[in-house]
Backbone as ProteinMPNN parsed JSONL, in Angstrom:
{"seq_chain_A": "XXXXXXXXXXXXXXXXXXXXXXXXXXXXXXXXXXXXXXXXXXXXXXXXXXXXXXXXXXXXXXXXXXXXXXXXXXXXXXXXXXXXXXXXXX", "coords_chain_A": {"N_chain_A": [[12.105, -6.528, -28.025], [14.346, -7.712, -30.662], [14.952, -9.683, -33.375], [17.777, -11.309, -34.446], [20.534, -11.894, -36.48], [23.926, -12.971, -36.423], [26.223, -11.454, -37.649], [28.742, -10.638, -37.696], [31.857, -9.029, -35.35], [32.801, -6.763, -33.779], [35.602, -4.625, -33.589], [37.177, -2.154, -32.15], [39.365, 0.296, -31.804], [39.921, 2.347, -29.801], [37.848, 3.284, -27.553], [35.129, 3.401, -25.143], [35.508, 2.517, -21.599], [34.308, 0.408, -20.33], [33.495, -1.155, -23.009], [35.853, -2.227, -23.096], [35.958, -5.569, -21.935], [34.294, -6.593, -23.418], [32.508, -8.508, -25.95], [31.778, -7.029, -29.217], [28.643, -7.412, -31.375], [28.204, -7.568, -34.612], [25.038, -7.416, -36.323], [22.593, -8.655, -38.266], [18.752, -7.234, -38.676], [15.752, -9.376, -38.554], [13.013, -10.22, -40.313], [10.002, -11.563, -39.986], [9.892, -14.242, -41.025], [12.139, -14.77, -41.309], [13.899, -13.124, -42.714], [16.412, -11.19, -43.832], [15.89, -7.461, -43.328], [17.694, -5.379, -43.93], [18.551, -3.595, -42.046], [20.403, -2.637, -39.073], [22.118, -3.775, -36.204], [24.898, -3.228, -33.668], [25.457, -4.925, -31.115], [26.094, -5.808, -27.367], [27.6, -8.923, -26.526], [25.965, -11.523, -24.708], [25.916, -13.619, -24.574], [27.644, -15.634, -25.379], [27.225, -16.11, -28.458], [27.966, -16.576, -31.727], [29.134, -15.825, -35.512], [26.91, -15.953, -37.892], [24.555, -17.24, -36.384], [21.119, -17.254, -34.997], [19.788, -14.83, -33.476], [18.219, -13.768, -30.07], [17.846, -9.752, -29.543], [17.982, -7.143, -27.106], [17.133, -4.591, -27.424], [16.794, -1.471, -25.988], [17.585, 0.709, -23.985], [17.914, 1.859, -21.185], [16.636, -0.802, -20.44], [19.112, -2.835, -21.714], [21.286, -1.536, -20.152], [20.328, -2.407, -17.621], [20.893, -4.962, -17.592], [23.446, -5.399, -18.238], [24.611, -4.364, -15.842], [25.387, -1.92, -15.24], [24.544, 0.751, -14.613], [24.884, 3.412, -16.198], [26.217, 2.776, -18.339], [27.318, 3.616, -22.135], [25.249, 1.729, -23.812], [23.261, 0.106, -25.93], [22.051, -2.022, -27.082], [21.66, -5.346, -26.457], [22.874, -8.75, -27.057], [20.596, -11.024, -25.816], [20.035, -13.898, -26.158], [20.213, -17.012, -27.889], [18.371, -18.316, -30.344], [17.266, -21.234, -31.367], [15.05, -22.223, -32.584], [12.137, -21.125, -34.33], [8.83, -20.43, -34.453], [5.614, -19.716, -35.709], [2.709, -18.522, -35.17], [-0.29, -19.423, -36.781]], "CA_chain_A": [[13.015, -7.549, -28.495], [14.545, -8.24, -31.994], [15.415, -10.906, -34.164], [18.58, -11.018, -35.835], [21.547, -12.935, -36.983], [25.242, -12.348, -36.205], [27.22, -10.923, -39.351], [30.564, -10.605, -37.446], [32.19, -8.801, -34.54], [32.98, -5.372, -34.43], [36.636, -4.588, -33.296], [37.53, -1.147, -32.026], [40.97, 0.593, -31.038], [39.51, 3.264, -28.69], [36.473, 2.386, -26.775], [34.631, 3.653, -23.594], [36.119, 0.812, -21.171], [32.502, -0.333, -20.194], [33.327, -2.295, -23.862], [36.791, -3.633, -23.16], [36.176, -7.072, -21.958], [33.179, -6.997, -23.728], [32.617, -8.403, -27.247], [30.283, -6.456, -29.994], [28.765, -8.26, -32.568], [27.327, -7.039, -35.882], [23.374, -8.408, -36.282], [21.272, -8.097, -39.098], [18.005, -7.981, -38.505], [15.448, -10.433, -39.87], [11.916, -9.793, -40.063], [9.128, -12.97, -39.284], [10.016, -14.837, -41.828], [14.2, -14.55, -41.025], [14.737, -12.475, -44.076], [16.97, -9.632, -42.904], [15.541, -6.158, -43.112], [18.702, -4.329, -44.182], [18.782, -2.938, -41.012], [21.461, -3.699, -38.698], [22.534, -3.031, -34.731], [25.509, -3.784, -33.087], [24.888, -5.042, -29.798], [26.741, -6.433, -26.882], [27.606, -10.157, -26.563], [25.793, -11.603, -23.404], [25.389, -15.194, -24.056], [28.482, -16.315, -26.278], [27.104, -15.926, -29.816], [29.05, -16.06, -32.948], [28.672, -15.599, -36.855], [25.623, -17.089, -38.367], [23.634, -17.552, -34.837], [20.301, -16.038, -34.995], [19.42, -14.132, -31.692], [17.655, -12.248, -29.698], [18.681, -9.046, -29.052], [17.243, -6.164, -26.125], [16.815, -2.74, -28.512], [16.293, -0.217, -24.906], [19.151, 1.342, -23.817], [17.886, 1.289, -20.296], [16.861, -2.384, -20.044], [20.314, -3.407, -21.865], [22.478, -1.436, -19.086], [20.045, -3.269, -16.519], [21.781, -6.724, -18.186], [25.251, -5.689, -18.224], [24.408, -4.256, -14.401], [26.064, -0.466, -15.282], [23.886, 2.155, -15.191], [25.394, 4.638, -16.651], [27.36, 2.834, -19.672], [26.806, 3.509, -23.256], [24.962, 0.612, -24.365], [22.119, 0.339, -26.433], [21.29, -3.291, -27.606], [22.235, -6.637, -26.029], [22.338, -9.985, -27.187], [20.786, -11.784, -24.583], [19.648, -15.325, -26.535], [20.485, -17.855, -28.903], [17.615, -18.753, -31.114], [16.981, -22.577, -31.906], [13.795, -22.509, -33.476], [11.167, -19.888, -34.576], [7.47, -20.821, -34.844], [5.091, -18.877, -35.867], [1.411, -18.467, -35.249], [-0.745, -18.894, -38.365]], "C_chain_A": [[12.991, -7.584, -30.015], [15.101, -9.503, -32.442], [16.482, -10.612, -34.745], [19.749, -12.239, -35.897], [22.602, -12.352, -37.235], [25.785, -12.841, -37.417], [28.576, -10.725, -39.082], [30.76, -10.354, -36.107], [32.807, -7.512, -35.057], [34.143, -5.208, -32.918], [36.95, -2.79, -33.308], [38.32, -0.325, -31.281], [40.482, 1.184, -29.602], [38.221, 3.604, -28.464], [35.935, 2.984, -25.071], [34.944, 2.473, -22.388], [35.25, 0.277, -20.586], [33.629, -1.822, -21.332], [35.081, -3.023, -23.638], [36.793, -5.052, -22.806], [34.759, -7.757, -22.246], [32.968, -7.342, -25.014], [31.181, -7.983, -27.797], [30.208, -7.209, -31.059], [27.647, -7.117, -33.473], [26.229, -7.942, -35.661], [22.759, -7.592, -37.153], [20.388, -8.619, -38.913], [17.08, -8.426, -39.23], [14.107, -9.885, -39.053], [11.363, -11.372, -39.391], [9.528, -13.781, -39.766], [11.654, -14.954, -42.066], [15.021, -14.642, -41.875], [15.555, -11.084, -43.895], [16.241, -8.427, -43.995], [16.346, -5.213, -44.181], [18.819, -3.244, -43.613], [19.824, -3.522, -40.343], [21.844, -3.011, -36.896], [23.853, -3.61, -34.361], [25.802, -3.702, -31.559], [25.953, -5.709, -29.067], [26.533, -7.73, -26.406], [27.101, -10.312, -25.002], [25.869, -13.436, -23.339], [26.978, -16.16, -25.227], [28.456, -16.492, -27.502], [27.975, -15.893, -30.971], [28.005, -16.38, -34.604], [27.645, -16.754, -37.154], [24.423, -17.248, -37.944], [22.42, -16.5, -35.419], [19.994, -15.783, -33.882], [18.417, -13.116, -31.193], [17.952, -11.077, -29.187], [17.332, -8.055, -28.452], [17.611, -4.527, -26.843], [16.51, -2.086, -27.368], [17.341, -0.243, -24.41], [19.271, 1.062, -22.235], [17.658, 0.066, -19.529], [18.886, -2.858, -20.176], [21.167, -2.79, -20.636], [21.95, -1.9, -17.923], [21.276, -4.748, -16.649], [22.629, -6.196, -17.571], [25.738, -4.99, -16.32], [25.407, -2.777, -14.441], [25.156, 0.091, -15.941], [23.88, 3.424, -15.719], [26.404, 4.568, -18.008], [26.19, 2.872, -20.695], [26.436, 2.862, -23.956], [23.466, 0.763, -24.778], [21.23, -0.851, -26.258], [22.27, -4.145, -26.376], [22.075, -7.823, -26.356], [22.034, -10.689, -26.386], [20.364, -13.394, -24.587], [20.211, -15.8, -27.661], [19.081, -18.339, -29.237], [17.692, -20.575, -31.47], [15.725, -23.02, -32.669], [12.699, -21.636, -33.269], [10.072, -20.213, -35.098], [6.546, -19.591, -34.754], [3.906, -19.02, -35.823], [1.077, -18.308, -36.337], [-2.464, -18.738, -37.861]], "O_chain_A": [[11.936, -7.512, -30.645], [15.706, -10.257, -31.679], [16.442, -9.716, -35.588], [19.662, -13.333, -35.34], [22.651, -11.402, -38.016], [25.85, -13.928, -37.992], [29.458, -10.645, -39.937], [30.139, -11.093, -35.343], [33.187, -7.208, -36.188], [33.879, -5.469, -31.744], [36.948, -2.19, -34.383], [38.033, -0.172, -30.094], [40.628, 0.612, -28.522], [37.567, 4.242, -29.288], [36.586, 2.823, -24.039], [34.346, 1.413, -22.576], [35.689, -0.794, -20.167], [34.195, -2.835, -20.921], [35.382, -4.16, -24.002], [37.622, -5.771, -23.363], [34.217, -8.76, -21.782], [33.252, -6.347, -25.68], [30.051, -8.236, -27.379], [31.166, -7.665, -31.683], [26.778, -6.305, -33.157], [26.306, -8.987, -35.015], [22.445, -6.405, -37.073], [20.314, -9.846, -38.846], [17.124, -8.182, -40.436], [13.974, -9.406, -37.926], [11.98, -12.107, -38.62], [9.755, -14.63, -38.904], [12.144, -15.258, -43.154], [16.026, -15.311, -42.117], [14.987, -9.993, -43.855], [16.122, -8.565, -45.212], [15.826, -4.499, -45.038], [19.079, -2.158, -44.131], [20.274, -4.617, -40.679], [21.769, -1.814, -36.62], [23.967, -4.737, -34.843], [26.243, -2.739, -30.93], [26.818, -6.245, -29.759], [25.45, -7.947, -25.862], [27.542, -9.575, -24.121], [25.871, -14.21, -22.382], [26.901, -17.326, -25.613], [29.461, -17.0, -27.998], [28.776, -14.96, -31.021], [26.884, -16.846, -34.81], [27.576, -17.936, -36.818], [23.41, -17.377, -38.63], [22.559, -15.431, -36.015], [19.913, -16.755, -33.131], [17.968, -12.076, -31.674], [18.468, -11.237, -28.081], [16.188, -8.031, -28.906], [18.381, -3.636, -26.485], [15.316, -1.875, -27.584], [18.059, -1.243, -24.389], [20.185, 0.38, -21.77], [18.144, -0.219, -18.435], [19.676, -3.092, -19.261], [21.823, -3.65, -20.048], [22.746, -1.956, -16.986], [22.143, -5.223, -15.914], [22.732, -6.391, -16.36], [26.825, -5.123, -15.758], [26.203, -2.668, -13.508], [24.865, 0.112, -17.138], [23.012, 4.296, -15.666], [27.047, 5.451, -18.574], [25.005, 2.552, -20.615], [26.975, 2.963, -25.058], [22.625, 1.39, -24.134], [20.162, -0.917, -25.65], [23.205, -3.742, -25.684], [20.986, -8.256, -25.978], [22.98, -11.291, -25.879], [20.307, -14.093, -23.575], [20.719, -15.002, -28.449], [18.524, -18.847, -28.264], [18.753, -20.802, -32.052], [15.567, -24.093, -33.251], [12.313, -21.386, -32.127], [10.111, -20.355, -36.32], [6.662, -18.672, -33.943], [3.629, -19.913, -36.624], [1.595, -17.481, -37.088], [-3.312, -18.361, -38.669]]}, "name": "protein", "num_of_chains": 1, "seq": "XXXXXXXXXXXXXXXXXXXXXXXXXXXXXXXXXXXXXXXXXXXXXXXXXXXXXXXXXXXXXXXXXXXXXXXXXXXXXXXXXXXXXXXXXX"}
């Protein structure tokens, strides 16, 4: 699992149709301290997410096509949480 925070939505003409009624969002991710990285994934929407949101997203290609329940589509990441508060062990 990663941390990150939705930077947009990523809009694309011609698409494997797995992603047509699926929305992708941009996510940068944020380290412990939920300073982004300047890394970035764009993952598929599972929970309704939009710009700003920080989330969690599923980085394994084969977990994420467990989620979306197609084993065989091209999917990497997934957003599968909304974040509300991040505590940290000290």
């Amino acid at each position: 699992m990663k941390i990150g925070r939705i930077a947009g939505t990523v809009v694309s003409t011609v698409c494997s149709p797995v992603y047509e009624e699926r929305k992708l969002l941009l996510c940068d991710l944020l380290d412990e301290n939920q300073r982004p990285t300047g890394d970035y994934l764009i993952a598929v929407d599972q929970v309704g997410a939009g710009p700003g949101e920080t989330v969690l997203i599923l980085d394994e290609g084969n977990s994420a096509r467990q989620i979306v329940a197609l084993a065989d589509a091209p999917i990497r990441a997934v957003v599968v949480g909304i974040v509300d508060e991040l505590e940290l062990g000290r």
